[in-house]
C-alpha positions as CSV (number, residue, x, y, z in Angstrom):
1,X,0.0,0.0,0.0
2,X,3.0,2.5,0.6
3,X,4.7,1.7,-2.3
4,X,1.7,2.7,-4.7
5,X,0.8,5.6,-2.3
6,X,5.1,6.4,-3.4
7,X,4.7,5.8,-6.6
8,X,2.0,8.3,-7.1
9,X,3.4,10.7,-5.1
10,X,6.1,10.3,-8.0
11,X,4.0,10.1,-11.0
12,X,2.3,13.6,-9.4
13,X,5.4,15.8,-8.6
14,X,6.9,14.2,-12.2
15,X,4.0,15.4,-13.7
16,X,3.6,18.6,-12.1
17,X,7.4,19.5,-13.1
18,X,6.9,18.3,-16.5
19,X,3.8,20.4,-16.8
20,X,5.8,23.4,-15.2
21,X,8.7,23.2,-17.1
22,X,6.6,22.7,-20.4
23,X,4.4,26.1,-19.7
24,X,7.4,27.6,-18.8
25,X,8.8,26.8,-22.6
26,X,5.3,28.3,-23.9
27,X,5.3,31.6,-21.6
28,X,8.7,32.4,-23.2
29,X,7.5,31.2,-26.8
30,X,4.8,33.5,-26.2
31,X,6.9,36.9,-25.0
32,X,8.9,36.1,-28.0
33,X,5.9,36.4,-30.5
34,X,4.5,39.2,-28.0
35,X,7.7,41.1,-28.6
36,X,7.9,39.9,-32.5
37,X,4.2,41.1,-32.8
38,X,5.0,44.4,-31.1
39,X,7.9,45.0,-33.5
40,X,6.0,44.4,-36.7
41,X,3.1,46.7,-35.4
42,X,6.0,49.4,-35.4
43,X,7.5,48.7,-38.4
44,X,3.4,49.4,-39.5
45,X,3.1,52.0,-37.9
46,X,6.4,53.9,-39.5
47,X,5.4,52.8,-42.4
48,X,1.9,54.1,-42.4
49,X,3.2,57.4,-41.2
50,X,5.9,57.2,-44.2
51,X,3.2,56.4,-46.8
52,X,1.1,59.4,-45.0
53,X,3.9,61.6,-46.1
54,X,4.1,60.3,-49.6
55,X,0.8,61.0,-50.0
56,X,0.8,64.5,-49.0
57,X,3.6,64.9,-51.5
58,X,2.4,63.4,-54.4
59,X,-0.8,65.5,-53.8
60,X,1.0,68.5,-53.4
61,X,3.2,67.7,-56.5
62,X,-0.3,66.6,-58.6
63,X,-1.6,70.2,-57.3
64,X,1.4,72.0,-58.4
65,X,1.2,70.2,-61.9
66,X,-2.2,71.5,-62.1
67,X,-1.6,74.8,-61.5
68,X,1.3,74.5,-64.0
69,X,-0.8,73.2,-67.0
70,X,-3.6,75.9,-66.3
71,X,-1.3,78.4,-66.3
72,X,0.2,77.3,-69.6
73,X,-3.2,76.9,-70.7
74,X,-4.0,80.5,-69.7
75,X,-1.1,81.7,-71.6
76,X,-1.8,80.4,-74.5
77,X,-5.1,81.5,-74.6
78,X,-3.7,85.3,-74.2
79,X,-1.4,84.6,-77.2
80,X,-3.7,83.9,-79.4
81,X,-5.9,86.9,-78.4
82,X,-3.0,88.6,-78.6
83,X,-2.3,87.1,-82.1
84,X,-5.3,87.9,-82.9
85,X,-5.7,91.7,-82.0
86,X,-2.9,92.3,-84.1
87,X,-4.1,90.6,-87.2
88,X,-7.0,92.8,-86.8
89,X,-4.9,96.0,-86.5
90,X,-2.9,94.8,-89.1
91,X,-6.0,94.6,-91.3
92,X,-7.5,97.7,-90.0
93,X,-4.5,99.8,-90.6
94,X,-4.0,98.4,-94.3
95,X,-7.0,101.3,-96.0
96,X,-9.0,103.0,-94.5
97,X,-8.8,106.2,-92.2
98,X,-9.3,105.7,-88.5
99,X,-13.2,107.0,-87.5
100,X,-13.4,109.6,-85.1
């Protein structure tokens, strides 16, 4: 009767540091993928704030680019009325007396 009252006394405390020592291997796998997971959500998060930034300058340089073509657009618009007042003074000049 002792020896099975030993022997589970044995099997318990073996199985009690097996079970410790194997949750012990899983709280340290688990603060490594804690601390992985924490390092990938900053890597996110600078690259988030990165891409933020891009953004801002690519819409900057898109409103730039816009202002560019309507101001091109504007000036050519004044040379041809430009173009075009002369023609007419050209053509008004060529034969008959001013009006007054």
């Amino acid at each position: 009767m002792i020896i099975w009252m030993l022997l589970s006394l044995v099997m318990v405390v073996g199985i009690k540091f097996f079970t410790a020592t194997k949750m012990r291997d899983l709280e340290r796998r688990l603060n490594r993928v804690k601390e992985g997971l924490q390092t990938k959500k900053e890597e996110f998060q600078n690259v988030l704030a990165k891409q933020e930034g891009i953004q801002a300058e690519e819409a900057l340089s898109s409103e730039r680019i816009r202002f560019m073509k309507e101001l091109i657009h504007d000036i050519g618009i004044r040379l041809q009325t430009s173009d075009q007042a002369q023609t007419e003074l050209v053509v008004d000049s060529g034969g008959s007396q001013p009006r007054i």
